[in-house]
C-alpha positions in Angstrom: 29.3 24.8 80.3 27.0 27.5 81.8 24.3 29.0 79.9 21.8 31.6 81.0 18.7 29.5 81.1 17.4 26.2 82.9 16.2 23.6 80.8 12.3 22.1 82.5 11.3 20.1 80.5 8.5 19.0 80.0 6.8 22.3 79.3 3.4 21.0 78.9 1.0 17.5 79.2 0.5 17.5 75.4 2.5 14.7 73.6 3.5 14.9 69.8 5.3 10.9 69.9 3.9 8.3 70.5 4.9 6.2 73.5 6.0 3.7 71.1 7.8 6.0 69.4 9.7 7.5 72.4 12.1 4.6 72.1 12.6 5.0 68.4 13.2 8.3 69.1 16.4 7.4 71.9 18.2 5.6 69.9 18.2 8.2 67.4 19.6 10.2 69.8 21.9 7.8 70.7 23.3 7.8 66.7 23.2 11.2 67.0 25.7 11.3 69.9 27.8 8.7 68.2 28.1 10.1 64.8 28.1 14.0 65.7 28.2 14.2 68.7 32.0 15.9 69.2 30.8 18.6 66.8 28.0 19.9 68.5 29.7 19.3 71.9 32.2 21.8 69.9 29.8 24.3 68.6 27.4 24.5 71.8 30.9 25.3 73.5 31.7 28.2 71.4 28.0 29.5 71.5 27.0 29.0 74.9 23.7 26.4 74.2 23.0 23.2 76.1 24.6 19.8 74.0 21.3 18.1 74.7 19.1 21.2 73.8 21.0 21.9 70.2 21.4 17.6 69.6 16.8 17.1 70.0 16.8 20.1 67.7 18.8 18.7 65.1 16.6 15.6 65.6 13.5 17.6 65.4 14.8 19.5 62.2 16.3 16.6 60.4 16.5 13.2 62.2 20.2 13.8 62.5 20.6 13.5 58.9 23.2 15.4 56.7 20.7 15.7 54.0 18.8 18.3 52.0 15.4 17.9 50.1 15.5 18.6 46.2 15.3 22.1 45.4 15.0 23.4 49.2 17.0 26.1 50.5 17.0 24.7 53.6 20.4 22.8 54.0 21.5 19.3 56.4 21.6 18.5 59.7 20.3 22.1 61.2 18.0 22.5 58.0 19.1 26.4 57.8 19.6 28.5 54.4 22.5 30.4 53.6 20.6 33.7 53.8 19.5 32.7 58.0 23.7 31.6 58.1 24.8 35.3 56.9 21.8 37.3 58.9 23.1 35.0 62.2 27.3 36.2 61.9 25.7 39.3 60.6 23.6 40.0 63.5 26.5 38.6 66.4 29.0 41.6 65.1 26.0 44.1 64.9 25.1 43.3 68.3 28.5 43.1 69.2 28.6 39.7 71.0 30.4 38.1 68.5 33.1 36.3 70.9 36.8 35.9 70.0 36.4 32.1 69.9 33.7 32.8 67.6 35.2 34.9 65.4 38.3 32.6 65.1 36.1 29.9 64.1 34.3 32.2 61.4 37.9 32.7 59.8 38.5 29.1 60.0 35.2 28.6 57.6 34.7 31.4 55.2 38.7 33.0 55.5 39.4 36.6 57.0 38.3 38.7 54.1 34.5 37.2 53.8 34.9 37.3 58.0 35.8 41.6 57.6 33.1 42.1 55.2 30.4 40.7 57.6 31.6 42.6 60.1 31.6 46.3 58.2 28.7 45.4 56.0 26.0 48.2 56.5 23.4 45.2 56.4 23.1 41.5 55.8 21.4 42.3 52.3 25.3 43.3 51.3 26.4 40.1 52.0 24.4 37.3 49.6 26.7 34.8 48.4 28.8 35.2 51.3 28.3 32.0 52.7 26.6 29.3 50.1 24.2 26.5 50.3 27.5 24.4 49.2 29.1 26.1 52.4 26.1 24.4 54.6 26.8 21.0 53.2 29.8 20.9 55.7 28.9 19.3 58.9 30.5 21.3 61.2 29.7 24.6 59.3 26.4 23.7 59.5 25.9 22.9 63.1 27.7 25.9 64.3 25.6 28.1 62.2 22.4 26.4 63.1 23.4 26.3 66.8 24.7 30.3 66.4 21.2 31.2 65.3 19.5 29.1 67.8 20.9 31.0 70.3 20.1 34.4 69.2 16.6 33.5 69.1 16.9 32.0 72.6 18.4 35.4 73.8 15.4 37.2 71.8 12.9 35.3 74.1 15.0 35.8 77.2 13.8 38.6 80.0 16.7 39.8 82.5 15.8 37.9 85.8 13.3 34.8 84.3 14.0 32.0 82.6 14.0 32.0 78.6 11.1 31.5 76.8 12.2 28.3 75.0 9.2 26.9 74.0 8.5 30.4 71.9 12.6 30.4 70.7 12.0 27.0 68.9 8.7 28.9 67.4 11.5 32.0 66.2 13.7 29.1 64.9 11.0 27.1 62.9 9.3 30.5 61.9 11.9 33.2 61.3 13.7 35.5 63.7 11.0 38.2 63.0 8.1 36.1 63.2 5.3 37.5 65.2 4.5 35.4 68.8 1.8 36.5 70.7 2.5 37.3 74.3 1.8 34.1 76.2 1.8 33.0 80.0 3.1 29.3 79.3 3.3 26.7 76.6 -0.3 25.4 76.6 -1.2 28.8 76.1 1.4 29.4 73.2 -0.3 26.6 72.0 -3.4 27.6 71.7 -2.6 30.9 69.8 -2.7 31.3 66.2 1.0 30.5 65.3 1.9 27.6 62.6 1.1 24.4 62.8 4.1 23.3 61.8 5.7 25.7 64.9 3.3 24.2 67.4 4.7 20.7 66.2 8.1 22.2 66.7 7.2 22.8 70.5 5.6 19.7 71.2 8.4 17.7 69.7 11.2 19.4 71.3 8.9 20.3 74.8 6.0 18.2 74.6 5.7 14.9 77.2 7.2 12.3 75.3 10.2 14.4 73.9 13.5 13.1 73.3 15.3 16.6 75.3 15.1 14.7 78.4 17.4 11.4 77.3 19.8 13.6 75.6 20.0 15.5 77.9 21.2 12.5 80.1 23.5 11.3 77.2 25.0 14.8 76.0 27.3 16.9 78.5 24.8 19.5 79.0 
């Protein structure tokens, strides 16, 4: 698969895991790989993300668990609402990047009338119920949407002619789409900045020194 961006990894010195830890933290990937691993080789492909990159995000989000905390919005494996799943398909046909592949795949999930409504509604405000916190419970549904809106905030932090920010795209992910970074150099300096804490753990888990991107990235296609 080609993608747009190179993966350098890591981004900064600063650690998040434990060196004991980092092992822990393989053979998660590992089960991963092993239990859902086809579908996010599937939904990478039809997005146009790195297998490894989307795989240590789903660890970071949920430890490559299909679960959802009581009385959270925020649903399995990819730990995204229903609300983030509609702006994402929402947002692909506005832009007009939605690809055919990806649009057969959105019929596949939510049928060819909820698909046409997305695609003519004035906004994504038209669209709640559209797709459902029951509809995130699916694995693969969940993953693709999760891996859809990864992307576009990928794409948000990418300049023509450098390389993506995607130390600041995990910040988008973790934060919101609109979520206001400050304009940063590198990831120590990102990290110095007053964003989250909870998005500067994001960073250091997915970028940081003893990350798990690097071994899935050996395990994973891409």
């Amino acid at each position: 698969m080609i993608t747009m961006y190179d993966i350098l990894v890591p981004l900064t010195k600063q650690a998040f895991y434990s060196e004991t830890q980092v092992e822990q933290n393989a053979r998660a990937m590992d089960r991963i790989k092993n239990t859902i691993g086809s579908i996010i080789r599937d939904t990478t492909g039809l997005v146009g993300i790195s297998e490894g990159l989307e795989a240590t995000k789903i660890f970071v989000e949920s430890g490559g668990s299909n679960v959802t905390r009581p009385g959270s919005k925020f649903i399995g494996y990819s730990q995204i609402s229903a609300e983030t799943a509609i702006y994402s398909a929402w947002y692909e046909f506005k832009k007009g990047r939605m690809s055919a592949q990806e649009e057969a795949q959105l019929v596949k999930i939510l049928g060819n009338a909820k698909v046409q409504r997305i695609k003519t509604a004035p906004s994504d405000v038209a669209l709640r119920g559209v797709i459902t916190s029951a509809d995130l419970q699916v694995p693969f549904t969940n993953i693709f949407f999760g891996s859809l809106y990864f992307k576009q905030c990928i794409d948000k932090e990418h300049v023509l002619g450098q390389a993506a920010r995607l130390d600041k795209a995990i910040v988008r992910y973790n934060a919101g789409f609109f979520y206001n970074i400050p304009n940063t150099v590198n990831t120590d300096s990102l990290l110095r900045t007053s964003i989250k804490q909870e998005s500067k753990d994001y960073v250091l888990k997915m970028f940081g020194s003893t990350s798990p991107l690097p071994y899935a990235l050996t395990i994973f296609k891409s």
